[in-house]
DRENMAR-186841 format. One record per residue (C-alpha): residue in three letters; z, y, x. Coordinates in steps of 0.05 Angstrom, whole numbers, always signed. Example, Ala and Ser with C-alpha at 12.3 -4.5 7.8 and 13.67 -1.06 7.14 Angstrom:
<rs>
+-----+--------+--------+--------+
!  aa !     c3 !     c2 !     c1 !
+-----+--------+--------+--------+
! ALA !   +156 !    -90 !   +246 !
! SER !   +143 !    -21 !   +273 !
+-----+--------+--------+--------+
</rs>
This chain:
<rs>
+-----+--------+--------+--------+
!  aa !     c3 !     c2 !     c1 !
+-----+--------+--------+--------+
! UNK !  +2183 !  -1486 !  +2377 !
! UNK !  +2234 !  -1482 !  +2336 !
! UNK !  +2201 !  -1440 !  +2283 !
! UNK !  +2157 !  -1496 !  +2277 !
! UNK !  +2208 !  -1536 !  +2256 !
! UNK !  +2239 !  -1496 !  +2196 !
! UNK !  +2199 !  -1489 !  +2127 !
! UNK !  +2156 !  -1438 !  +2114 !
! UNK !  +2213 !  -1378 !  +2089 !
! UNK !  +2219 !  -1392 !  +2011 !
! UNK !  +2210 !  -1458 !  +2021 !
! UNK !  +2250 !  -1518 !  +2032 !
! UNK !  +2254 !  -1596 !  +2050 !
! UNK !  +2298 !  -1640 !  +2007 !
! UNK !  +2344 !  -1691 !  +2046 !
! UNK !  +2344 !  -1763 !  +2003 !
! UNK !  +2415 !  -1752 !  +1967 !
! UNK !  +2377 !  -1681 !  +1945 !
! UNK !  +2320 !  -1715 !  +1925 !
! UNK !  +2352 !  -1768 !  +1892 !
! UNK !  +2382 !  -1711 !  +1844 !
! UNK !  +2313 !  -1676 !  +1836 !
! UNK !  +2282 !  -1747 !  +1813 !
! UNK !  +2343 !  -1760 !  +1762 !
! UNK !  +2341 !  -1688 !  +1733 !
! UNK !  +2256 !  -1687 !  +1722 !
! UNK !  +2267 !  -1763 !  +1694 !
! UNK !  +2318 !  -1738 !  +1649 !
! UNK !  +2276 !  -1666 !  +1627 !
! UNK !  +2205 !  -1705 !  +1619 !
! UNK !  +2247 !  -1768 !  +1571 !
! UNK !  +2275 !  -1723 !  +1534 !
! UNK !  +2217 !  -1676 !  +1519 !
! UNK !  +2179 !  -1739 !  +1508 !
! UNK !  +2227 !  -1773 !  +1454 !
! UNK !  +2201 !  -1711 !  +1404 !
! UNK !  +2135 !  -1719 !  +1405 !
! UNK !  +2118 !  -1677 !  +1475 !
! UNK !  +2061 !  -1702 !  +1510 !
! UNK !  +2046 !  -1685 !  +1584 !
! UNK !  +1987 !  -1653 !  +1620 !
! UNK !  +1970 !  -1638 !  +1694 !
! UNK !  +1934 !  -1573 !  +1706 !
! UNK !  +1911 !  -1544 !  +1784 !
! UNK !  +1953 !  -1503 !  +1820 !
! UNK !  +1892 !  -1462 !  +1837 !
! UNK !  +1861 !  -1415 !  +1788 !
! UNK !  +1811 !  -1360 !  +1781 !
! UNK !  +1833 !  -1294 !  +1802 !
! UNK !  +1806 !  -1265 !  +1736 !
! UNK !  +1854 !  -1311 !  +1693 !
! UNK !  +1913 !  -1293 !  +1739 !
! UNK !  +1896 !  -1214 !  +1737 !
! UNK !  +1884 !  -1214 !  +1657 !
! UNK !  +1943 !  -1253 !  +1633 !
! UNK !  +1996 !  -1195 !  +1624 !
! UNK !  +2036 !  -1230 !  +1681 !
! UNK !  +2082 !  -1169 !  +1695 !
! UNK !  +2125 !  -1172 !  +1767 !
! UNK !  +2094 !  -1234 !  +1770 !
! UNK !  +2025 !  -1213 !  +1779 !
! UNK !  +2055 !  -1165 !  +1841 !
! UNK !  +2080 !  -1227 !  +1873 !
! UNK !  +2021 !  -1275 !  +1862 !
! UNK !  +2002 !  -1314 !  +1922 !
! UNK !  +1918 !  -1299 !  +1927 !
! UNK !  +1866 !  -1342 !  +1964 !
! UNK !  +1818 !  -1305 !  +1999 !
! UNK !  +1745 !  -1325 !  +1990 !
! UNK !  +1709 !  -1375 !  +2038 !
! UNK !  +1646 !  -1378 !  +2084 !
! UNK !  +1588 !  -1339 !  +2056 !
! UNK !  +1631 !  -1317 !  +1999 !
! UNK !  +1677 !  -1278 !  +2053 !
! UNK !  +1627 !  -1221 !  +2071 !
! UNK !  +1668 !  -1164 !  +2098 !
! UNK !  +1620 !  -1119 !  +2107 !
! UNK !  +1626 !  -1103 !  +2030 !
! UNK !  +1693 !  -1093 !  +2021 !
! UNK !  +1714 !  -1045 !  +1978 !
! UNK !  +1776 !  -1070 !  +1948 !
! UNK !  +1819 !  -1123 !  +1953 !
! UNK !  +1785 !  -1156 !  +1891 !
! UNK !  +1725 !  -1168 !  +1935 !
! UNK !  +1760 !  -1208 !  +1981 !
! UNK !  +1794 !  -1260 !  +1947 !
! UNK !  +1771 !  -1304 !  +1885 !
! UNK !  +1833 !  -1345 !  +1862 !
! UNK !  +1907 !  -1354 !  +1859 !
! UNK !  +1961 !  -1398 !  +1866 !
! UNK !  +1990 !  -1398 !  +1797 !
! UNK !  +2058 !  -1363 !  +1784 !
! UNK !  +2083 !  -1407 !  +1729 !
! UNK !  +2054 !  -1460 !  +1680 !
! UNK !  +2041 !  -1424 !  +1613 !
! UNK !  +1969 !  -1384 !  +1636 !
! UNK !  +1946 !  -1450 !  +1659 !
! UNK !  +1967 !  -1481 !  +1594 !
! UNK !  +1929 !  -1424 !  +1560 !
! UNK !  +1866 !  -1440 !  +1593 !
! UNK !  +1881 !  -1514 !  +1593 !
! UNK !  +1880 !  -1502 !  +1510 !
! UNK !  +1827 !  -1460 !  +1502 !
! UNK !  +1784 !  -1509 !  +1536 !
! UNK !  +1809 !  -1574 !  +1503 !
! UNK !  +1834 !  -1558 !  +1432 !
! UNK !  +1791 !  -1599 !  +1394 !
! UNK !  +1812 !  -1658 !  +1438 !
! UNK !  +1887 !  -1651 !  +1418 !
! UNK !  +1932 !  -1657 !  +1354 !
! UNK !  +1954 !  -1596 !  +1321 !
! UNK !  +1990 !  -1571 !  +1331 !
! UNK !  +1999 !  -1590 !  +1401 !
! UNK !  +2063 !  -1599 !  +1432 !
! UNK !  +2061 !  -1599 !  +1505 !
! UNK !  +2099 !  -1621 !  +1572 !
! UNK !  +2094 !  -1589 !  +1640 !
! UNK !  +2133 !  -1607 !  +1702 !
! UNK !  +2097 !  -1571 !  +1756 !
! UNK !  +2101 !  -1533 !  +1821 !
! UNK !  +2088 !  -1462 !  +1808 !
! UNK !  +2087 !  -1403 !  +1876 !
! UNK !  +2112 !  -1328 !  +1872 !
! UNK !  +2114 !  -1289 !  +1935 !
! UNK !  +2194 !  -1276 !  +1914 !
! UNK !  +2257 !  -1247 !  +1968 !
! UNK !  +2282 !  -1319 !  +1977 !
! UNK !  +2353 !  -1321 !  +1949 !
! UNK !  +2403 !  -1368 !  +1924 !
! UNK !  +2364 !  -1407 !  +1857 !
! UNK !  +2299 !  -1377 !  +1880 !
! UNK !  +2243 !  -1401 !  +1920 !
! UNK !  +2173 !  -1383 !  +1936 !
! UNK !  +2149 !  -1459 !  +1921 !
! UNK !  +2196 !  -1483 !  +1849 !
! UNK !  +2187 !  -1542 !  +1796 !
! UNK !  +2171 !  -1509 !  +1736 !
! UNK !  +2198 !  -1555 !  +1666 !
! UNK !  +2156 !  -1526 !  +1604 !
! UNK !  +2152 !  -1545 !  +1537 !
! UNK !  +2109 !  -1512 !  +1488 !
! UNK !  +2081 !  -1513 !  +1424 !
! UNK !  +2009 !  -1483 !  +1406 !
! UNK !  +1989 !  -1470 !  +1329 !
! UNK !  +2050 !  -1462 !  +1303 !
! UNK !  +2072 !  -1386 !  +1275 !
! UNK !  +2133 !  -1400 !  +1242 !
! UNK !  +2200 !  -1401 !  +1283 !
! UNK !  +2207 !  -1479 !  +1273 !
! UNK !  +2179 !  -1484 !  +1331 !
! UNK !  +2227 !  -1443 !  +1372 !
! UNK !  +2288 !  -1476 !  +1339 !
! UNK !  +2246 !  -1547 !  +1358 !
! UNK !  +2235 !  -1521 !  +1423 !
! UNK !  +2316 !  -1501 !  +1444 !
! UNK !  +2342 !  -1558 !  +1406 !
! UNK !  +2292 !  -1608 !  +1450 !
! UNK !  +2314 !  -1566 !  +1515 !
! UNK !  +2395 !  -1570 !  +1496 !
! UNK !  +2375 !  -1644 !  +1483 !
! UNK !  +2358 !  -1648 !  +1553 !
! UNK !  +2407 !  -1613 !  +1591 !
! UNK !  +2455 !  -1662 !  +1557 !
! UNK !  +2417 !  -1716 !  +1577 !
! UNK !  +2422 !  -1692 !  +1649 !
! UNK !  +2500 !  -1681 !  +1638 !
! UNK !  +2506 !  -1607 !  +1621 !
! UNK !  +2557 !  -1581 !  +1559 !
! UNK !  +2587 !  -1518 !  +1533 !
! UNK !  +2515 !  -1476 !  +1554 !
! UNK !  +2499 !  -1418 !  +1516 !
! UNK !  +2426 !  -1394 !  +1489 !
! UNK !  +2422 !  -1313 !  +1483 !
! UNK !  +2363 !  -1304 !  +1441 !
! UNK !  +2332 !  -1233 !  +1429 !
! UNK !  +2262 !  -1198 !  +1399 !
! UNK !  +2219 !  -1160 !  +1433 !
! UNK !  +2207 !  -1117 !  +1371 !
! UNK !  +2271 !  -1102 !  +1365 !
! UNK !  +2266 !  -1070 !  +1440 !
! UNK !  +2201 !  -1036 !  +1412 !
! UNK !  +2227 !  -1007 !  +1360 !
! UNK !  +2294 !   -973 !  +1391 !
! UNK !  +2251 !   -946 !  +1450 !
! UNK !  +2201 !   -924 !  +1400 !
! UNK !  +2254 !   -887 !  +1357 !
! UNK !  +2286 !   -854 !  +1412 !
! UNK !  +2224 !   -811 !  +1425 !
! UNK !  +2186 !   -849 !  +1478 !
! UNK !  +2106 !   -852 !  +1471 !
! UNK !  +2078 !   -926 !  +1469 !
! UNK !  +2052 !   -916 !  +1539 !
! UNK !  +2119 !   -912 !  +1573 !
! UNK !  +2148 !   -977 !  +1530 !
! UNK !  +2127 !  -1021 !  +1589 !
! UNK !  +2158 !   -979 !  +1636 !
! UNK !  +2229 !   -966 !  +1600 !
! UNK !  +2229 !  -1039 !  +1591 !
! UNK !  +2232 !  -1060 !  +1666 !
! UNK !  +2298 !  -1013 !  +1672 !
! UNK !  +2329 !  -1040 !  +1611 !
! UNK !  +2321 !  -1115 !  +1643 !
! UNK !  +2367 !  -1098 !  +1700 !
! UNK !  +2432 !  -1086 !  +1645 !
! UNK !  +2465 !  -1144 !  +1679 !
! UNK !  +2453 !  -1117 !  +1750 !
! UNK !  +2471 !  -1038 !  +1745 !
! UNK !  +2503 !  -1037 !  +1680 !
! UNK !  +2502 !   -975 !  +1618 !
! UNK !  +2519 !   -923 !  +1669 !
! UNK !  +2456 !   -949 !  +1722 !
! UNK !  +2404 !   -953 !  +1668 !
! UNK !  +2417 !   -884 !  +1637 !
! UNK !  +2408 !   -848 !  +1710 !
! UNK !  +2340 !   -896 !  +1717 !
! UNK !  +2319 !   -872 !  +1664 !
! UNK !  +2331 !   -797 !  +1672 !
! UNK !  +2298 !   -809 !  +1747 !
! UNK !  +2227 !   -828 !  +1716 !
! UNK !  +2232 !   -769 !  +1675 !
! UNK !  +2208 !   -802 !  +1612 !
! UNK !  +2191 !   -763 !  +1544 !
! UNK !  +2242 !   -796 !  +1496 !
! UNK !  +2320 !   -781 !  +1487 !
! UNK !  +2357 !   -825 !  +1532 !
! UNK !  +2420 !   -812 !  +1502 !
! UNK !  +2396 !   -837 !  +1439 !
! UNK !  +2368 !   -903 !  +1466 !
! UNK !  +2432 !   -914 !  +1505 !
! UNK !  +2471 !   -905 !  +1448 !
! UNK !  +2436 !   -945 !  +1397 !
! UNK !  +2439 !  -1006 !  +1453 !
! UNK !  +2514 !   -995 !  +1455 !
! UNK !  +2518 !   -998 !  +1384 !
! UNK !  +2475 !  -1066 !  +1386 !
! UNK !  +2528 !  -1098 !  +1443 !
! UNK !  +2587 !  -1081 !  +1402 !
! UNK !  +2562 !  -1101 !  +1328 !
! UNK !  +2514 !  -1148 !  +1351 !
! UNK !  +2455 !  -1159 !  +1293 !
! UNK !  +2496 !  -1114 !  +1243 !
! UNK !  +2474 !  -1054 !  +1288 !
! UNK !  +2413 !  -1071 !  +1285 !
! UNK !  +2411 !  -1066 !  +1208 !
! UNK !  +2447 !  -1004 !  +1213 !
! UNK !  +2386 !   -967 !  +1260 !
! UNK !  +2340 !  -1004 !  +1209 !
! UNK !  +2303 !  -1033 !  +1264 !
! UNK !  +2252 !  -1079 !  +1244 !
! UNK !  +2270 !  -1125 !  +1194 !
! UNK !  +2220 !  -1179 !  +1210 !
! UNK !  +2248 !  -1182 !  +1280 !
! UNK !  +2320 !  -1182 !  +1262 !
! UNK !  +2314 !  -1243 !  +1209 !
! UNK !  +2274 !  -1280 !  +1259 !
! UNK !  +2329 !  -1273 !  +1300 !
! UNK !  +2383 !  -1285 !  +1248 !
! UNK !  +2344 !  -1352 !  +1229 !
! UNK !  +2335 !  -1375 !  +1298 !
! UNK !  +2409 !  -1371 !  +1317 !
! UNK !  +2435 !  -1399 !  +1255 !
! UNK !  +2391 !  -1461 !  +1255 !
! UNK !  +2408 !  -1471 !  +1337 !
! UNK !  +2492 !  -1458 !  +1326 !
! UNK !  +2483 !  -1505 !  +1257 !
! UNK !  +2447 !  -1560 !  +1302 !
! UNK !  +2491 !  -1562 !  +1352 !
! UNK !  +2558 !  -1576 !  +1317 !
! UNK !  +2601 !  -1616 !  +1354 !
! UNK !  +2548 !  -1619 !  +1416 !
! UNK !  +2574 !  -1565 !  +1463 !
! UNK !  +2527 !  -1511 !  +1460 !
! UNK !  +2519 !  -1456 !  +1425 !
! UNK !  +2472 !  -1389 !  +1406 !
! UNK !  +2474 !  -1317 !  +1399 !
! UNK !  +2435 !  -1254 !  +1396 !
! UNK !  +2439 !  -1215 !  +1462 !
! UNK !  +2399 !  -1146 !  +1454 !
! UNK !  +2392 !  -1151 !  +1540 !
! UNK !  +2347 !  -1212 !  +1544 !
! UNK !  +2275 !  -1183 !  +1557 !
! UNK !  +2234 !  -1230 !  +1602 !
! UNK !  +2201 !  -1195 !  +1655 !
! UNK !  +2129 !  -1236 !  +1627 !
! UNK !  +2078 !  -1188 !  +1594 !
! UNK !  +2057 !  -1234 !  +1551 !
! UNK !  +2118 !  -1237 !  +1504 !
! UNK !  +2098 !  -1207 !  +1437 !
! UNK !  +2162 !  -1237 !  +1393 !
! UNK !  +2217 !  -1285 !  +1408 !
! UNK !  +2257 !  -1289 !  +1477 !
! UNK !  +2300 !  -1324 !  +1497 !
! UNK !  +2345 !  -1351 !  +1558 !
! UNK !  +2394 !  -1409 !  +1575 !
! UNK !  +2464 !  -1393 !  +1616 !
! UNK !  +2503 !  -1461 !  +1648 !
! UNK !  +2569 !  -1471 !  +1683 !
! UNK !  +2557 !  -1467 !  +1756 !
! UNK !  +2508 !  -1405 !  +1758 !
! UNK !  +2507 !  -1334 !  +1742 !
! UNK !  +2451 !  -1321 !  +1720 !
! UNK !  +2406 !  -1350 !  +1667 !
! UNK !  +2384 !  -1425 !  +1690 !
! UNK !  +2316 !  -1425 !  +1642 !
! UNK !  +2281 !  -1381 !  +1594 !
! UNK !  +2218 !  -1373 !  +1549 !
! UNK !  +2188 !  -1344 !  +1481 !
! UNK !  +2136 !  -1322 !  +1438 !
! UNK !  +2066 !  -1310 !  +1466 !
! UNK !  +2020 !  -1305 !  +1408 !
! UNK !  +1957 !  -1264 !  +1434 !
! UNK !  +1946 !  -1296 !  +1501 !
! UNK !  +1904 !  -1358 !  +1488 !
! UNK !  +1867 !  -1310 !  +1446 !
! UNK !  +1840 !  -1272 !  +1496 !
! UNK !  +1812 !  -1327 !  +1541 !
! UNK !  +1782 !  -1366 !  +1471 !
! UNK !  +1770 !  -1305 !  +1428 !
! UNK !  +1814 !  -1347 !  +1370 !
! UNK !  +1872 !  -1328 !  +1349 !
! UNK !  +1931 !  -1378 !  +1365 !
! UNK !  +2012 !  -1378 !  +1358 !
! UNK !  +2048 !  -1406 !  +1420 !
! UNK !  +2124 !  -1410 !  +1448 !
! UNK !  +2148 !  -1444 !  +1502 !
! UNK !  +2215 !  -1455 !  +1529 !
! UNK !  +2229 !  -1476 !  +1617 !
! UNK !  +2290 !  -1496 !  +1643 !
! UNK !  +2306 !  -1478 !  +1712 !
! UNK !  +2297 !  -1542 !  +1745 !
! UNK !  +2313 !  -1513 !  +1813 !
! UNK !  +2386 !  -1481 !  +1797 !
! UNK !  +2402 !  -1539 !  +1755 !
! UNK !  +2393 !  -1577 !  +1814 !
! UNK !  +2439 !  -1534 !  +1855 !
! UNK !  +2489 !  -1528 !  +1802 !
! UNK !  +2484 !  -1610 !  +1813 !
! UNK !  +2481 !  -1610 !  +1893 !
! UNK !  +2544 !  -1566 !  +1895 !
! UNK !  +2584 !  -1605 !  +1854 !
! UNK !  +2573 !  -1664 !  +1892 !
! UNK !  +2536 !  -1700 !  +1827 !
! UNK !  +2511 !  -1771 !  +1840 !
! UNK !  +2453 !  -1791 !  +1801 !
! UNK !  +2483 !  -1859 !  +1765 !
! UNK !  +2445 !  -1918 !  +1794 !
! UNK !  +2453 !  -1982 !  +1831 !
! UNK !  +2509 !  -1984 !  +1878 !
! UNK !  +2473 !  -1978 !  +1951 !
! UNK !  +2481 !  -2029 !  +2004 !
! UNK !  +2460 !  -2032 !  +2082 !
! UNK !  +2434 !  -2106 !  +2109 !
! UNK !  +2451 !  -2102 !  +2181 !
! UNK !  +2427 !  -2152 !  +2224 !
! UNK !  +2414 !  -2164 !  +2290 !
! UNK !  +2346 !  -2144 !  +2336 !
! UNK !  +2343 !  -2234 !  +2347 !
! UNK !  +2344 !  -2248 !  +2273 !
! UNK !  +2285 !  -2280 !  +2239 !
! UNK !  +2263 !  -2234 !  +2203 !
! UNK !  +2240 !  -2270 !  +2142 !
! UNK !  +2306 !  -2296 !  +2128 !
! UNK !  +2327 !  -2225 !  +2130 !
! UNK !  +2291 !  -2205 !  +2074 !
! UNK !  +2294 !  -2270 !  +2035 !
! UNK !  +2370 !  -2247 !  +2039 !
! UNK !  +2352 !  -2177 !  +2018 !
! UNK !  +2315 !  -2206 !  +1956 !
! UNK !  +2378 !  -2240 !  +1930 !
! UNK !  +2413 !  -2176 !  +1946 !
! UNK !  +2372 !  -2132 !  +1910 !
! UNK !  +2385 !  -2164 !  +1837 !
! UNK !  +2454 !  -2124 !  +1842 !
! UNK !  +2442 !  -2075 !  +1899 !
! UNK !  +2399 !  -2018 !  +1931 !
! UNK !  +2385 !  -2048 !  +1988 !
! UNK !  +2370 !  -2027 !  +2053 !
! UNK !  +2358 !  -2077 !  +2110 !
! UNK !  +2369 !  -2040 !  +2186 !
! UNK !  +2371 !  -2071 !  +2260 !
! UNK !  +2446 !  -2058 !  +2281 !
! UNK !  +2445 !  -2003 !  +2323 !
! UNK !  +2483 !  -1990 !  +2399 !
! UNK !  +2521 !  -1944 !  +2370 !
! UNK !  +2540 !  -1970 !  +2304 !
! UNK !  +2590 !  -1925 !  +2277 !
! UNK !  +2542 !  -1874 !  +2280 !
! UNK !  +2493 !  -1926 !  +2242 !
! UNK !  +2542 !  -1934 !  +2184 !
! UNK !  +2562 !  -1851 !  +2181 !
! UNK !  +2487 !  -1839 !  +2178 !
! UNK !  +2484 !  -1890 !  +2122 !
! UNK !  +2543 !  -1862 !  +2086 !
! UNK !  +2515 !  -1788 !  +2080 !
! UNK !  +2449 !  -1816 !  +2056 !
! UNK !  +2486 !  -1854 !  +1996 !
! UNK !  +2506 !  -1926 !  +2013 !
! UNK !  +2572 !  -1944 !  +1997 !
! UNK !  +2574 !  -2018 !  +2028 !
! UNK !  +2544 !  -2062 !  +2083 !
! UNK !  +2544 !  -2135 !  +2093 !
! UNK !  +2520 !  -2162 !  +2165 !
! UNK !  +2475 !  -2215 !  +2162 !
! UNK !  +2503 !  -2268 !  +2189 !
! UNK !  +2574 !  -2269 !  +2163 !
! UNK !  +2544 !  -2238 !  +2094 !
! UNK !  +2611 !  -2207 !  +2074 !
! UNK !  +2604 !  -2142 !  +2037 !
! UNK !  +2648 !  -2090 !  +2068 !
! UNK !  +2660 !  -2007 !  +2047 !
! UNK !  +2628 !  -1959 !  +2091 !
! UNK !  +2691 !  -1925 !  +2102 !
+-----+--------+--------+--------+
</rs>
């Protein structure tokens, strides 16, 4: 039984003081997305399996939770693949949703539209410290605009809320997937293979130079790897002057000049700053410009993430439409929170104790009065009341006043 009793692996339950944090840090995300314009929208968590499949999901699509089909629909005496037994998806993040969302309702909305999403989202992940299978997704995007205002609009709102919520001296590493394209492409490697060399290059933090080169040699790829390992080495010691250097492409490398400038500029004297970090990829298919990650205190690795996805609404409408986004991690700011002890600021909590006789009534007529300065909780004293007042204590409440001598005393 006592399997039963634990979460489905991946997934978790949130004592009070937990969720108490969780409520404070999507109050603070969805205000401060809000105070620029962002308006919110709910989309299902269910969608067609087509959507899912066609969206350029990369890993994610490998770790999509699917719904097999029901009743009549579920014949298995056809089956010939595992497309003919299931017909949706739980969706693996909030930005294909949003596509479809947009392609469906555009004319309804102002353009260009500037969007909130705080969401649960489901990936069949390894369960690990900052990762779930079940995870509140924060989103912001912007839809029909193409120039890199609105990635500069979309960090600068984000930074604005992780101050809000309490955060300082985080760092955005911002990168272009062109720029990726282009060195791959240089060293000798067909377009077919840039998905491929990709994936390896996104574990640089994880196996370093030396791991990537021998990956890369293992898939026996046609392309020089010395030369690709080289020319990133150039990029991680000279930064964006490399990059001129290789003449990589110039479009990418100003729109990364301009979106770093404007962030650092922006942020004077706020604690936070940007730079161009040739590692950030994404592991999202979908990416056709702009990335982009955010790295916090408390957490090592990147704690939110997002970019450029111009050609994916288009395939679901058949028009053409720009779109970014930016999410921060809501789950490992939360744990950066919970393990330093953080306690959301709000009224100080109290426990009305009274006894199992008392009319009730006056109880919470007392409890009324209380409550103009307090949290209040009104509780039968219990037979063992130490116990009572621990119990209390772990769950946030600070004091407790008995009914009937109405003192306030510290839960020590």
């Amino acid at each position: 039984m006592e399997a039963i009793k634990q979460p489905v692996r991946g997934t978790q339950d949130f004592l009070p003081t937990e969720t108490r944090i969780r409520e404070y840090v999507r109050k603070k995300i969805l205000d401060s997305y809000a105070e620029y314009g962002f308006l919110q929208i709910k989309t299902p968590i269910l969608e067609n399996i087509e959507l899912l499949n066609g969206s350029d999901g990369g890993d994610n699509l490998r770790l999509m939770f699917k719904i097999l089909k029901r009743g009549e629909k579920l014949d298995l005496t056809s089956i010939k693949s595992e497309d003919d037994l299931v017909d949706m998806g739980l969706r693996y993040d909030l930005t294909v949703p949003l596509a479809r969302f947009y392609s469906n309702n555009c004319e309804k909305l102002p353009m260009p539209f500037k969007s909130i999403q705080i969401d649960d989202a489901f990936r069949a992940e390894r369960p690990q410290r900052g990762r779930l299978r079940q995870f509140v997704q924060c989103d912001i995007d912007i839809l029909g605009d193409a120039s890199n205002n609105a990635e500069i609009e979309c960090l600068m709102v984000s930074a604005n809320a992780m101050m809000n919520i309490g955060f300082t001296n985080f760092e955005y590493k911002v990168s272009d997937r062109r720029i990726l394209t282009d060195l791959i492409l240089k060293a000798g490697f067909p377009v077919e293979n840039i998905s491929s060399v990709c994936i390896t290059l996104d574990k640089l933090d994880k196996i370093g130079i030396d791991g990537i080169k021998n990956e890369l040699i293992q898939k026996n790829f046609v392309g020089n790897v010395d030369i690709l390992i080289s020319s990133i080495q150039k990029v991680q010691e000279n930064g964006i002057d490399a990059l001129r250097e290789l003449d990589v492409n110039k479009e990418a490398v100003s729109n990364v000049s301009k979106i770093v400038n404007a962030v650092n500029l922006l942020s004077k004297g706020k604690n936070f700053s940007a730079s161009f970090d040739i590692s950030i990829i994404r592991g999202q298919g979908y990416y056709t410009s702009s990335v982009f990650e955010i790295y916090a205190n408390g957490f090592s690795g990147a704690c939110g993430g997002g970019g450029r996805y111009d050609t994916m609404i288009e395939k679901i409408s058949g028009k053409k439409s720009p779109a970014v986004g930016f999410s921060l991690g809501f789950e490992r700011l939360c744990l950066i929170l919970n393990e330093q002890n953080f306690v959301p600021p709000q009224k100080e909590m109290i426990a009305l104790i009274f006894d199992n006789g008392a009319e009730f009534t006056s109880v919470f007529a007392y409890a009324q009065e209380l409550s103009k300065n307090y949290v209040v909780n009104s509780a039968p004293k219990a037979k063992n009341f130490n116990n009572q007042l621990l119990k209390l204590k772990e769950n946030g409440f600070t004091k407790w006043v008995y009914f009937e001598e109405k003192i306030v005393k510290e839960i020590k």
